[in-house]
N, C-alpha and C positions, 0 to 999 in steps of 0.2 A: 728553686725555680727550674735549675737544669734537670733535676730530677722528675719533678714532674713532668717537665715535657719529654722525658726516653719514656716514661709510666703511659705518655698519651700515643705515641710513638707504637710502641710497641703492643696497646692494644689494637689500633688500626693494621699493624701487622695481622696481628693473630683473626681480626676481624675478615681479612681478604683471606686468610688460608681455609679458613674455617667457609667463607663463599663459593673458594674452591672445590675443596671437599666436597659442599652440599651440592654441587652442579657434575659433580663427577660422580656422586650417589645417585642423581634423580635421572643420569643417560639412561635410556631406557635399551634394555637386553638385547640381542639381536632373537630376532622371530622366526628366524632359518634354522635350517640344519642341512649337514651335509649328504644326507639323504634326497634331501628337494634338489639341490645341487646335483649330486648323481643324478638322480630320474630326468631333469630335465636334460642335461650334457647326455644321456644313453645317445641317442644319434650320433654322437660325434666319436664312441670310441672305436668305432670300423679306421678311422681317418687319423686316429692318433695312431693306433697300432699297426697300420700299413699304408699311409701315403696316400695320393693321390687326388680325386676330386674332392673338398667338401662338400658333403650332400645337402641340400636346400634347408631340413629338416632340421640339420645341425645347425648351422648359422640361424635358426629362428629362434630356436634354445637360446644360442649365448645372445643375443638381439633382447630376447626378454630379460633375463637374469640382469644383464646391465640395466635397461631403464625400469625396473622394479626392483631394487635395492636403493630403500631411502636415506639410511644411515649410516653412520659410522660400524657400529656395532653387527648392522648385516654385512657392510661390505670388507672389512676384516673377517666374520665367520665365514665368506665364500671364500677368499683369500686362502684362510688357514684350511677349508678344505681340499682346495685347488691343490696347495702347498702339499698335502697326505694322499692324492691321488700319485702322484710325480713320484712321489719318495724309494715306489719301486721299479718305476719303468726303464725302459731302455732309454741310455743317449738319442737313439733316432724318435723313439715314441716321445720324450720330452720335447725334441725341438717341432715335432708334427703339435705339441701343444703350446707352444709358444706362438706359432705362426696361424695359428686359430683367430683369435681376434682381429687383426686385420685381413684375415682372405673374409673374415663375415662381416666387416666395415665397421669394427667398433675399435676404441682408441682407450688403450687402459696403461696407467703409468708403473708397470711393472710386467717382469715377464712369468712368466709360470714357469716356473722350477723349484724340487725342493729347497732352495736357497732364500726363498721370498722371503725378507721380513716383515711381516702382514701390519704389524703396530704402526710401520711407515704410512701406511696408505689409511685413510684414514678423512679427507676431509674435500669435499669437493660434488657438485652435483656429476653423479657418475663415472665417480673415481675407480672404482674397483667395482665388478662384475658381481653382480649381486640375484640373487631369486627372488620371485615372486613369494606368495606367502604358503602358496598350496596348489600348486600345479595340476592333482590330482584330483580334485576338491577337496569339501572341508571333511574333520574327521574328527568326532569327537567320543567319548566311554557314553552311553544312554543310561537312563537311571536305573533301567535294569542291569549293567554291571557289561551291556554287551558293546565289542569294538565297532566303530566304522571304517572299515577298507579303504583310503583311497590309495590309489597309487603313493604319494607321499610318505603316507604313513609305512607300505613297504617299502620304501624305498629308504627310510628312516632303519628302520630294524635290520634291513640287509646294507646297508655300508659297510660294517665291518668286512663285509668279505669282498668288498670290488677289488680291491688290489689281487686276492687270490684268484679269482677269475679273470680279470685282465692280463693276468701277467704268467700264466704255465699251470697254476693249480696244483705243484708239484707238493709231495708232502700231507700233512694231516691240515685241515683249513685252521685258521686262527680258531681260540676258544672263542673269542669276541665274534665270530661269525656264526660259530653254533648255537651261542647265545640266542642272539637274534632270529636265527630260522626255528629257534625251540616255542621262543616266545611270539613270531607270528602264528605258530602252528598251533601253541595252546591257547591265543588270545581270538583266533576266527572261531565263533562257535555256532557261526549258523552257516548254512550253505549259500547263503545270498555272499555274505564273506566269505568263505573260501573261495568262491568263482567268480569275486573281485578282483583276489589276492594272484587267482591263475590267469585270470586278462591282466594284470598288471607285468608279469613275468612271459605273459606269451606277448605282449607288445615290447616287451624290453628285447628278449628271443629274437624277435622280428627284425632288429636293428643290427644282432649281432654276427660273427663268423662263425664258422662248425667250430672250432675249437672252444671258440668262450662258451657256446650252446654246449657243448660234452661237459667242459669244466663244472657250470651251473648246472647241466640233468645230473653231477654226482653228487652233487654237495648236500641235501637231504639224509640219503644214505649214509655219504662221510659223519655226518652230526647225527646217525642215530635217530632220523626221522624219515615215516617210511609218508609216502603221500600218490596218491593211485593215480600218477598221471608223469608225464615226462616235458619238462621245463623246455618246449619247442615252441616254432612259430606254426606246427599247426596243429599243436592242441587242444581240444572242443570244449571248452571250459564248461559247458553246456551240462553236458553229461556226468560232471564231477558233482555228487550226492553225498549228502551223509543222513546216516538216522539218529536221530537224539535220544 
């Protein structure tokens, strides 16, 4: 009799773990990337890397990003990318991103520093600062095999290299950054994407100082990709042709 009941015992154990499992299998992924994250936060890095006013621009970024992350799983992915922007800035540029959130009137229970541990945050409507799903709009392969541009999607490809451009550009850029500029470059193949792809970068330009605009007009050339225009805010995206 006692035996039987550890035998009954123990499958209701294994019943709950096994509920467990199947409800920690069916979370669904997070829909972000830390791409969307950059392209939306661009406003705000004039403000991390030197002080002063936040610009209106900024605070409506991080204003979005918090109330359009639904989940868990987005708002740990904004987290951990928050957590990889920090990892190489200055002391003064960290705390200029910590005091982010409250000069744009949002309330988030953790601070931004490479220290975060994003697993913590995790449950709460509007726990943790999260993106929309596509800022740039939507972007999907056509069945003819061709990409669509949005801002997102560069902004997805070029992450690897924000840190080298926020932060001095010193050195050869990450491989993981050349990466990415190789494969926007070989993925636009009609002119309507490339002079997407170049309003998406002369609107990011537009946001930035001379130095991270030098940084960014090398980084092509550093990675071996040559492109007939220079990564500024005044650009004419217009004029950028190609022939097939």
């Amino acid at each position: 009799m006692a035996r039987s009941g550890m035998i009954k015992a123990a499958h209701i154990v294994l019943i709950a773990v096994a509920a467990v499992v199947s409800t920690e299998a069916a979370a669904p992924p997070a829909k972000i990337s830390c791409g969307q994250v950059t392209s939306t936060l661009a406003p705000c890095f004039e403000y991390v890397l030197k002080g002063g006013k936040v610009p209106s621009n900024c605070c409506a970024g991080v204003r979005s990003l918090y109330k359009e992350a639904s989940t868990t799983a987005d708002r740990r992915q904004v987290c951990v990318c928050l957590k990889s922007i920090t990892r190489s800035a200055s002391p003064g540029a960290v705390d200029n991103a910590k005091s982010l959130p409250g000069k744009c009137g949002v309330s988030i229970p953790y601070q931004i520093t490479p220290a975060i541990d994003c697993k913590n945050h995790s449950n709460g409507e509007g726990n943790v600062l999260g993106p929309g799903r596509d800022h740039g709009g939507g972007c999907t392969f056509t069945t003819a095999g061709e990409r669509c541009h949005s801002c997102s999607t560069v902004a997805n490809d070029l992450y690897p290299c924000i840190n080298y451009v926020m932060y001095g550009g010193a050195g050869a850029p990450p491989a993981t950054c050349c990466s990415g500029i190789k494969t926007l470059y070989n993925q636009a193949t009609t002119t309507a994407d490339r002079q997407a792809v170049c309003g998406c970068l002369k609107s990011v330009a537009g946001q930035a100082n001379p130095t991270i605009i030098g940084t960014a007009a090398a980084l092509p050339g550093k990675c071996g990709v040559s492109i007939p225009y220079e990564i500024s805010p005044s650009t004419d995206c217009s004029k950028y042709k190609y022939a097939t």
